[in-house]
ROMIDO-56095 format. One record per residue (C-alpha): x, y, z; residue in one letter. Coordinates in Angstrom, 2 decimals. Example, Ala and Ser with C-alpha at 12.3 -4.5 7.8 and 13.67 -1.06 7.14 Angstrom:
% ROMIDO-56095
+---------+---------+---------+------+
:      c1 :      c2 :      c3 : type :
+---------+---------+---------+------+
:   12.30 :   -4.50 :    7.80 :    A :
:   13.67 :   -1.06 :    7.14 :    S :
+---------+---------+---------+------+
% end
This chain:
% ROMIDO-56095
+---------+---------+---------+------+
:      c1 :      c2 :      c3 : type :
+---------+---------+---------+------+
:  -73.05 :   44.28 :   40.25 :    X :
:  -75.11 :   45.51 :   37.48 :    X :
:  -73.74 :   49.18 :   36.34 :    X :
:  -77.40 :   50.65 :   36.47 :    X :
:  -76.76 :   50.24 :   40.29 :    X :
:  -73.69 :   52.87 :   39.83 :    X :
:  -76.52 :   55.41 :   39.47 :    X :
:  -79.43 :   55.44 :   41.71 :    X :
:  -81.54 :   57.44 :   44.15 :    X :
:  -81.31 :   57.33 :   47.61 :    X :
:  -83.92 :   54.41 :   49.39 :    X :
:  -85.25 :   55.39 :   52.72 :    X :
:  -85.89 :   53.10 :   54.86 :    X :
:  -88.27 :   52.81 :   58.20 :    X :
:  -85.90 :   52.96 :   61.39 :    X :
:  -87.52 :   50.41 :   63.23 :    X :
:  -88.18 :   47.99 :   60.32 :    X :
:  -92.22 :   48.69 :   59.95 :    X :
:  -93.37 :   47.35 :   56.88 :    X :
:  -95.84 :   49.65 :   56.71 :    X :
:  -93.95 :   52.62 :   56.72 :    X :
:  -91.50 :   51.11 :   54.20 :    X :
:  -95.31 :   51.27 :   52.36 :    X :
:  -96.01 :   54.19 :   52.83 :    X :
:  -92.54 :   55.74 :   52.01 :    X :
:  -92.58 :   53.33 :   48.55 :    X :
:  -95.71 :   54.78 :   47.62 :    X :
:  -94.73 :   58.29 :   48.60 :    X :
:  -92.11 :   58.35 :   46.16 :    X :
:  -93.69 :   56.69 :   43.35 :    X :
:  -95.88 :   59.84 :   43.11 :    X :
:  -93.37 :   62.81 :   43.77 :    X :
:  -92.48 :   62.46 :   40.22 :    X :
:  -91.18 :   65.84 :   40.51 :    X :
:  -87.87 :   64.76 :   41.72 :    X :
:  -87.94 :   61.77 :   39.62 :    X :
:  -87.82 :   63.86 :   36.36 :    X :
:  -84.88 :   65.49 :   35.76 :    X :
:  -85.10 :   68.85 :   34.15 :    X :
:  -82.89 :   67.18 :   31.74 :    X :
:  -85.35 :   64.50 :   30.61 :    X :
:  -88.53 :   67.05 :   30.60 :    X :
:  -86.59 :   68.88 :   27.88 :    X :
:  -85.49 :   65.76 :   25.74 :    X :
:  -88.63 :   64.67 :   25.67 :    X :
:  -90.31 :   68.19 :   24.78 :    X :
:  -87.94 :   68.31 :   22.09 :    X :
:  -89.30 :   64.61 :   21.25 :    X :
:  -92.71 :   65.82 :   21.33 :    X :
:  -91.68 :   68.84 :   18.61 :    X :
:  -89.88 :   67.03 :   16.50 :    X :
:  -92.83 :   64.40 :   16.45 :    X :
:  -95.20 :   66.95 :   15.42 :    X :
:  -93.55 :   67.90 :   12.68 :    X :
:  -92.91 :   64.36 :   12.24 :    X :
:  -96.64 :   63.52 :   12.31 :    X :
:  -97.41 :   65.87 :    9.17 :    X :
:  -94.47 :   64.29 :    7.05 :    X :
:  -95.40 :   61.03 :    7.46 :    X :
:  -99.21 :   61.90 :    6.96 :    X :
:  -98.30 :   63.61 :    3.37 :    X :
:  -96.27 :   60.21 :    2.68 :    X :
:  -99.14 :   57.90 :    3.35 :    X :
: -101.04 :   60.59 :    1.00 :    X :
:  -98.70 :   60.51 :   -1.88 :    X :
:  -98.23 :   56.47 :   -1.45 :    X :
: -102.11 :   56.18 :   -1.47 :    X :
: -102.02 :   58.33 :   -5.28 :    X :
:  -99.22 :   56.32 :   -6.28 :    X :
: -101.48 :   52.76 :   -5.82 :    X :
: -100.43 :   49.54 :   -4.74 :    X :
:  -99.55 :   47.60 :   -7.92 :    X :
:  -95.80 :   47.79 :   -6.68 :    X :
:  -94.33 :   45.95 :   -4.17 :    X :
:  -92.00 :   48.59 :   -3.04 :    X :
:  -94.94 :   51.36 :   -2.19 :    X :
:  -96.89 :   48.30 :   -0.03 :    X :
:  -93.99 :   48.76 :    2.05 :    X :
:  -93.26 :   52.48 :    2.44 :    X :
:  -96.53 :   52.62 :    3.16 :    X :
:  -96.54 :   50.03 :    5.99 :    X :
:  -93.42 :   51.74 :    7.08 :    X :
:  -95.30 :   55.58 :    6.79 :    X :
:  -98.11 :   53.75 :    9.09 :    X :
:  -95.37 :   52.42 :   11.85 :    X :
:  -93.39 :   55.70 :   11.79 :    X :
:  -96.57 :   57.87 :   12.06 :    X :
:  -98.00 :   55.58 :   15.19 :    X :
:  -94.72 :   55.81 :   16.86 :    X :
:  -94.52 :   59.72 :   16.77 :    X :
:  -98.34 :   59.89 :   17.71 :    X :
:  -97.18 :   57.73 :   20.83 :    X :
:  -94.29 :   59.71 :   21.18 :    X :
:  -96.21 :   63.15 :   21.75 :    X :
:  -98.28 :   61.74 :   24.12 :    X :
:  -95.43 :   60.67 :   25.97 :    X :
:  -94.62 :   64.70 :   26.05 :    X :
:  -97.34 :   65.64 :   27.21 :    X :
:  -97.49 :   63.03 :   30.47 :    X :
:  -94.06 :   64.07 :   31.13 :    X :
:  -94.65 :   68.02 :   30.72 :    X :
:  -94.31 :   68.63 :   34.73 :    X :
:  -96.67 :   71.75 :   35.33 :    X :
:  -99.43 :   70.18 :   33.85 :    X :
:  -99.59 :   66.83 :   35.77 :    X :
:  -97.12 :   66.21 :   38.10 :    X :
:  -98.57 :   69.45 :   40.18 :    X :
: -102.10 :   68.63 :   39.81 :    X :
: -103.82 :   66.56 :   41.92 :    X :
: -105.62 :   63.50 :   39.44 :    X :
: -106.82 :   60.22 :   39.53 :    X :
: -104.10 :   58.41 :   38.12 :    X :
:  -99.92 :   57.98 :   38.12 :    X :
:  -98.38 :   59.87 :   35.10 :    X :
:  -95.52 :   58.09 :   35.55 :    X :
:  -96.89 :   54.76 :   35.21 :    X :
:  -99.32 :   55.62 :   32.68 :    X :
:  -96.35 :   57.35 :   30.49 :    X :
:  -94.80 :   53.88 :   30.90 :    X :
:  -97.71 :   51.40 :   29.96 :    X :
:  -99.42 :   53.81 :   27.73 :    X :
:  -97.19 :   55.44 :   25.94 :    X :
:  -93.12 :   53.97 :   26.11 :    X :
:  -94.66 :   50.77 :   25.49 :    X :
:  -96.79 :   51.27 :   22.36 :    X :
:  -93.79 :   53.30 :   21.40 :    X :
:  -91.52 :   50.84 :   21.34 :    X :
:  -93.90 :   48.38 :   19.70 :    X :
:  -94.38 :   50.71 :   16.77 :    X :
:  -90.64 :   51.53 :   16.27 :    X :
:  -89.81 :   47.38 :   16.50 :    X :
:  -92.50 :   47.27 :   13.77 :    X :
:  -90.73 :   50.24 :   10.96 :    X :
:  -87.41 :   48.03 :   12.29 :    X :
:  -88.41 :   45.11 :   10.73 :    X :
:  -90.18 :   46.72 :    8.02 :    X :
:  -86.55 :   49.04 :    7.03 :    X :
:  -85.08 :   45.19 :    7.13 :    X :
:  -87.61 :   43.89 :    4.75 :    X :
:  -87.15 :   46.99 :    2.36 :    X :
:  -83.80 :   47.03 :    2.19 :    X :
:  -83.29 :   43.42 :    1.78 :    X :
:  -86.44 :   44.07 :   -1.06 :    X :
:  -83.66 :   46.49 :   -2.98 :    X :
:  -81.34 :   43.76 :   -2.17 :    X :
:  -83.13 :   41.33 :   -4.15 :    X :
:  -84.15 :   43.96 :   -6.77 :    X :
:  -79.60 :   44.14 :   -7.86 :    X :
:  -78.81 :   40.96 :   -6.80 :    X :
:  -81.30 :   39.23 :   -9.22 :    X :
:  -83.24 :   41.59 :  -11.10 :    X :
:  -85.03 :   39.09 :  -13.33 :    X :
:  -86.34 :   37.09 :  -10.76 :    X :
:  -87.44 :   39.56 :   -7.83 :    X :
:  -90.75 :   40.32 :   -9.61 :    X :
:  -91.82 :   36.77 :   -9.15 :    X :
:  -89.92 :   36.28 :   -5.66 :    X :
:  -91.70 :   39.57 :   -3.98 :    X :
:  -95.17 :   40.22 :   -4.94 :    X :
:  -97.23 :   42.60 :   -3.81 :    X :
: -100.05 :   39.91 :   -2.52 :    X :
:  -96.66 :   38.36 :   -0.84 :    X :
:  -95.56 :   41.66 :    0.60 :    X :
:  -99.17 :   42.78 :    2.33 :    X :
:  -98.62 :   39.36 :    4.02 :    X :
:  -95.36 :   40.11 :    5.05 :    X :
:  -96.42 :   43.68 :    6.32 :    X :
:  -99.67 :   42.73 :    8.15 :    X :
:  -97.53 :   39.34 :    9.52 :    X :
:  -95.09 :   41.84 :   11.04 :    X :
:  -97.34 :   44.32 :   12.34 :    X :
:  -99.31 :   40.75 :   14.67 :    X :
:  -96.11 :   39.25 :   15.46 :    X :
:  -94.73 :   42.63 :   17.35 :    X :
:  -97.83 :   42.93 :   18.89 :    X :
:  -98.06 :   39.33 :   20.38 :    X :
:  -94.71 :   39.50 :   21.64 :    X :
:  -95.81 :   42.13 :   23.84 :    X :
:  -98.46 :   39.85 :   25.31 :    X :
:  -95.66 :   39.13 :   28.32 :    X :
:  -94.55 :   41.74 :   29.06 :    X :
:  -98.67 :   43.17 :   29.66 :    X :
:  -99.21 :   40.11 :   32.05 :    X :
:  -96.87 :   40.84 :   34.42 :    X :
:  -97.56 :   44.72 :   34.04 :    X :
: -100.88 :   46.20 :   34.35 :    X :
: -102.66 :   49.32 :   35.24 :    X :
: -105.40 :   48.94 :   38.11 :    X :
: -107.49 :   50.83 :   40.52 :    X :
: -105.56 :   51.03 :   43.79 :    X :
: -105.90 :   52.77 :   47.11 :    X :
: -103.18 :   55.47 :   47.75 :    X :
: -102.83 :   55.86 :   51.46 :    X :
: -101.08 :   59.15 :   50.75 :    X :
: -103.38 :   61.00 :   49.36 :    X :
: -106.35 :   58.96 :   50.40 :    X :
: -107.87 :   58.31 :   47.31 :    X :
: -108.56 :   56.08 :   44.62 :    X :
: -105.67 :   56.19 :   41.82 :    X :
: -105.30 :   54.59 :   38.75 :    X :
: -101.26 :   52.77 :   38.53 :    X :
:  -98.89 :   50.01 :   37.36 :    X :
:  -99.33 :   46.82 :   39.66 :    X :
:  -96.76 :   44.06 :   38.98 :    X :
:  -97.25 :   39.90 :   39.16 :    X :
:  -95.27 :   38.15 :   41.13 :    X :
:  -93.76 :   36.73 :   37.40 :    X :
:  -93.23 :   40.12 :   36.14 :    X :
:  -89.40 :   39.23 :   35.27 :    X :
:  -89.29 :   36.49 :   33.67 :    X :
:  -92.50 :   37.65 :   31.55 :    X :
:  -90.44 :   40.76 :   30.65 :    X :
:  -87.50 :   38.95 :   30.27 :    X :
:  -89.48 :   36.83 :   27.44 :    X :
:  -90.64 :   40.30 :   25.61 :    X :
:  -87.14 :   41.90 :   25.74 :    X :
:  -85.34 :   39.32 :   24.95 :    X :
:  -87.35 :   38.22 :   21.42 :    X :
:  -87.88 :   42.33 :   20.96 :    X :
:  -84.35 :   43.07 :   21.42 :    X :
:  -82.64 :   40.39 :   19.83 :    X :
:  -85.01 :   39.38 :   16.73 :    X :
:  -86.73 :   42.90 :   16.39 :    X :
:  -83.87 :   45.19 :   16.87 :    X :
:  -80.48 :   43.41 :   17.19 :    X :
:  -81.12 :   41.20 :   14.34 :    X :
:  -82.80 :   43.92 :   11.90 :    X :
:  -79.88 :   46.29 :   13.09 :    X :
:  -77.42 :   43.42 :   11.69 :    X :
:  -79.77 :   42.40 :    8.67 :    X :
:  -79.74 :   46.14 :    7.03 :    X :
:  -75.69 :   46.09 :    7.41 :    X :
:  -75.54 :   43.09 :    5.68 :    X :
:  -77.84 :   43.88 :    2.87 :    X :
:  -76.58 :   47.40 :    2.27 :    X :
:  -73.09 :   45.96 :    2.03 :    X :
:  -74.38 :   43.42 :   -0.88 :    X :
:  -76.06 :   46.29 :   -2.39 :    X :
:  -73.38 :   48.43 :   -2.45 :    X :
:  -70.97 :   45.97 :   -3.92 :    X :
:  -73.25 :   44.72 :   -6.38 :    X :
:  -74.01 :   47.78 :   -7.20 :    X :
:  -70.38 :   49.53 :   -7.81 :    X :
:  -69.61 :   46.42 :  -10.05 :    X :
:  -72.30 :   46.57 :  -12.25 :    X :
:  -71.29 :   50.56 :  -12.69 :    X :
:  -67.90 :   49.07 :  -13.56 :    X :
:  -69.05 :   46.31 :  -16.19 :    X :
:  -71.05 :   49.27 :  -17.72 :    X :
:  -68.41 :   51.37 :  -18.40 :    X :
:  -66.12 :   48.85 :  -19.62 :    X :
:  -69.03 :   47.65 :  -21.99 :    X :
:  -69.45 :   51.35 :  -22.77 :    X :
:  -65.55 :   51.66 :  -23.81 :    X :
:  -65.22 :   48.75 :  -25.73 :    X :
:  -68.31 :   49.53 :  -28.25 :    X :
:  -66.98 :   53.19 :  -28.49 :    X :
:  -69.67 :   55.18 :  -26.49 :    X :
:  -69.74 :   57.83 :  -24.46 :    X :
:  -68.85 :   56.75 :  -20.90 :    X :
:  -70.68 :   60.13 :  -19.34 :    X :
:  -73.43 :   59.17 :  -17.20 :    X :
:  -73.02 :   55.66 :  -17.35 :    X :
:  -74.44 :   53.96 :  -13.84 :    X :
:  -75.14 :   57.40 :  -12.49 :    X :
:  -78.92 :   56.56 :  -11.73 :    X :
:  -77.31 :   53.34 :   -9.85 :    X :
:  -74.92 :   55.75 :   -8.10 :    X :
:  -77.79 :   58.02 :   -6.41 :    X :
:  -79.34 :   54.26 :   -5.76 :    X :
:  -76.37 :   53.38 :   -3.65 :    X :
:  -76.14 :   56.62 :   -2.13 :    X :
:  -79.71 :   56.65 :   -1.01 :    X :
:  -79.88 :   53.48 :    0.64 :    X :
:  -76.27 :   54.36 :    1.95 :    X :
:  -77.66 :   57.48 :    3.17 :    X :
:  -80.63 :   55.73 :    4.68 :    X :
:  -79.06 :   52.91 :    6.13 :    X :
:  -76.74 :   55.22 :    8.20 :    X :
:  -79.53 :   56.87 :    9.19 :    X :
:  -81.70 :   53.84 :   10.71 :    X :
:  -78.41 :   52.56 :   12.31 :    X :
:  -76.87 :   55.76 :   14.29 :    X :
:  -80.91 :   56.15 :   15.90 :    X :
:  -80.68 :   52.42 :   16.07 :    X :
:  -77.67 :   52.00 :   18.51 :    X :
:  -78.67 :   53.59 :   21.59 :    X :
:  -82.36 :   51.74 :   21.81 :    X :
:  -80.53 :   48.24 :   20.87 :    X :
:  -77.84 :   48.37 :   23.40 :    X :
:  -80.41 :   49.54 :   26.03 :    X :
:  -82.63 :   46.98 :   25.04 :    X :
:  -79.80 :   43.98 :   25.14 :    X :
:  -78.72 :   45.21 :   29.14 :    X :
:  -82.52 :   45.17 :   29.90 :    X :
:  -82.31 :   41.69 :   29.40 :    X :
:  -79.19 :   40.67 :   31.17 :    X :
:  -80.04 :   43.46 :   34.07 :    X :
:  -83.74 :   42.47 :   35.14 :    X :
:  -83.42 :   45.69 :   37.70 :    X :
:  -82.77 :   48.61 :   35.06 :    X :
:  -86.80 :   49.20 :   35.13 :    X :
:  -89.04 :   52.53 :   35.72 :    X :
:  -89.74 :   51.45 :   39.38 :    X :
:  -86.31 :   50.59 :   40.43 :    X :
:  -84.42 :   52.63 :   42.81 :    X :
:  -82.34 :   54.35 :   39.84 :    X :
:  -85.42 :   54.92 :   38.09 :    X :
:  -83.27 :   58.45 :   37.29 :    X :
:  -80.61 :   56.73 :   34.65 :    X :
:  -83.62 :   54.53 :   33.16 :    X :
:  -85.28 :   57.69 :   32.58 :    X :
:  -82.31 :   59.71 :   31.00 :    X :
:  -81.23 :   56.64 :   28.98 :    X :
:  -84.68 :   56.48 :   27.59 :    X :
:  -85.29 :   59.68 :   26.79 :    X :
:  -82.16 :   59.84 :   24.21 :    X :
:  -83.44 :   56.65 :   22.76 :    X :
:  -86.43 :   58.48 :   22.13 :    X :
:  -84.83 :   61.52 :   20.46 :    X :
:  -82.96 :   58.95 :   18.19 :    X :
:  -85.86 :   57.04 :   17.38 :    X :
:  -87.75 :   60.47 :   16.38 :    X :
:  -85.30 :   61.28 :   14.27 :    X :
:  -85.79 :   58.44 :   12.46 :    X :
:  -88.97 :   58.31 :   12.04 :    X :
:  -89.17 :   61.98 :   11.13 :    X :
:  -86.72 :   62.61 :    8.36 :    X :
:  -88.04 :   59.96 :    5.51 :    X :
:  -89.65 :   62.32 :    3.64 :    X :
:  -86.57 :   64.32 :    2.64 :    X :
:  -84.92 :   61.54 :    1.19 :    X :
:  -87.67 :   60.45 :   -0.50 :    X :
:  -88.23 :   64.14 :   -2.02 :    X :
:  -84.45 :   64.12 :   -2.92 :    X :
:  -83.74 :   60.61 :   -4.33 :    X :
:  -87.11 :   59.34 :   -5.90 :    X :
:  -88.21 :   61.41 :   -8.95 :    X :
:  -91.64 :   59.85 :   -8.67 :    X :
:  -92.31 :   60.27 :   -5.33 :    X :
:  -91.05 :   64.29 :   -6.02 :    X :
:  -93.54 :   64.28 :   -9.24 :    X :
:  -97.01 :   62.95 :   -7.21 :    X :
:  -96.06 :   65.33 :   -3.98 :    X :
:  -95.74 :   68.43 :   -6.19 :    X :
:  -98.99 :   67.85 :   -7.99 :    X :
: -100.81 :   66.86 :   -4.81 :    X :
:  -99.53 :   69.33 :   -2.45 :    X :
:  -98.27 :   72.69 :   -4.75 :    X :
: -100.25 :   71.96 :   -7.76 :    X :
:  -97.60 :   71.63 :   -9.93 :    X :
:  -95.97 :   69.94 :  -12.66 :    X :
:  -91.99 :   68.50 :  -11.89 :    X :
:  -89.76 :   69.70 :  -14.73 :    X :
+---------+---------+---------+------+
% end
């Protein structure tokens, strides 16, 4: 039995078996959304929606100070691409506040399902965005990788005509993967016999599993699982390549009789940046990559299922993780990259950096 099942909401059923009261009751409870959202959810995902507005104007000064810096580097191609995803993904992510923001649609009577419009509309292109920084954090960090491991070669290895190809080649093969999961899912024009109109909802082929199965399965295990596991690795290189250089230095140092202070302290705030950042993409990066992995192997834990309750709660801290993420770049970038710090200060507070 699939533990989603340990958690659901009641079915009702039609006492004498009449399919089209079973209809009718289906379709009834689709819309009360009301009961369906928790008060719970409504607030994670209002905090969601705050934290992505504040998330919105960091990114939007990043892509600003990335823009100044030019593109003749390799490195700002890719924070860039990464400012792009992040910013997308929060843009998503406050519209996905505002569909599930109760008193403004749920109790007004409109032409369309919030619920499955939240889900199509705005989960979806969520996710697709947040898949795409995932990949992009993988290709940056395995960029710094490269950049300690063999710093005489990376210049010719990663280019920056090589690294828009990467980006852009990321950014289509996301999106195609979600070309499944859209043909078994759609949004249509169908007659509610509850309220006797004309609504706009989710309608679902008859191959809508195994389509989804196809998108969750090469999202979650080559977009997230794999860039979760990808980052670990390459952080771990970098910090041991890293610490031993610092060592070499300082024995170098000692032996030709100089001063030892500050020796390999500009590769110690290198190795506690991408430390810091790394732990940062992987604590928001659990809870969306083990949801995603039981999606696959549990083809009922879905928005229209009868626990449709946990899938919402489950999602909604994925969500606040995610944010997160996508939110707090800019402080790291202010604290640990003197160049970034120098461009924002002139832009922005029209200043020099002493």
């Amino acid at each position: 039995m699939p533990l989603s099942r340990l958690w659901t909401n009641q079915e009702v059923y039609s006492p004498d078996g009449n399919e089209t009261a079973l209809m009718a009751t289906t379709t009834g409870s689709s819309l009360s959304s009301t009961d369906i959202l928790s008060d719970e959810v409504t607030n994670s995902v209002v905090i969601c929606g705050l934290l992505s507005l504040l998330g919105v104007l960091t990114n939007v000064i990043n892509i600003v100070v990335f823009a100044k810096q030019g593109f003749q580097d390799s490195m700002n191609i890719s924070l860039m691409g990464l400012a792009v995803s992040d910013l997308s993904s929060l843009v998503t992510m406050i519209w996905l506040s505002i569909l599930c923001y109760k008193p403004l649609f749920y109790l007004s009577e409109l032409p369309f399902d919030p619920r499955d419009i939240m889900y199509l509309t705005g989960s979806t292109t969520h996710s697709v965005f947040v898949k795409i920084a995932t990949l992009i954090t993988a290709f940056i960090t395995f960029e710094r990788c490269l950049c300690i491991a063999v710093p005489l070669k990376v210049k010719t290895i990663i280019t920056p005509g090589r690294t828009k190809t990467i980006i852009i080649s990321i950014y289509l093969a996301i999106s195609l993967l979600m070309i499944p999961f859209f043909l078994g899912n759609r949004l249509e024009w169908v007659f509610d016999f509850r309220t006797n109109a004309t609504v706009l909802k989710a309608t679902y082929k008859a191959k809508r599993e195994i389509l989804e199965a196809i998108t969750f399965l090469a999202q979650g295990a080559f977009a997230t699982t794999f860039s979760f596991v990808f980052v670990i690795c390459c952080t771990i290189v970098l910090v041991v390549k890293l610490n031993s250089k610092t060592k070499w230095r300082k024995a170098t140092a000692a032996k030709s009789d100089r001063a030892t202070d500050g020796v390999g302290v500009k590769d110690q705030k290198v190795v506690k940046m991408v430390t810091f950042i790394a732990v940062i993409f992987i604590v928001c990066s659990v809870p969306p990559t083990l949801v995603f992995l039981y999606m696959v192997f549990d083809t009922d834990f879905r928005i229209d299922g009868v626990y449709r309750n946990l899938f919402l709660v489950v999602w909604s801290t994925t969500f606040l993780t995610e944010t997160i993420n996508s939110s707090v770049n800019i402080f790291v970038y202010l604290k640990m990259s003197s160049k970034y710090r120098a461009v924002f200060m002139k832009t922005f507070l029209n200043k020099q950096e002493r």
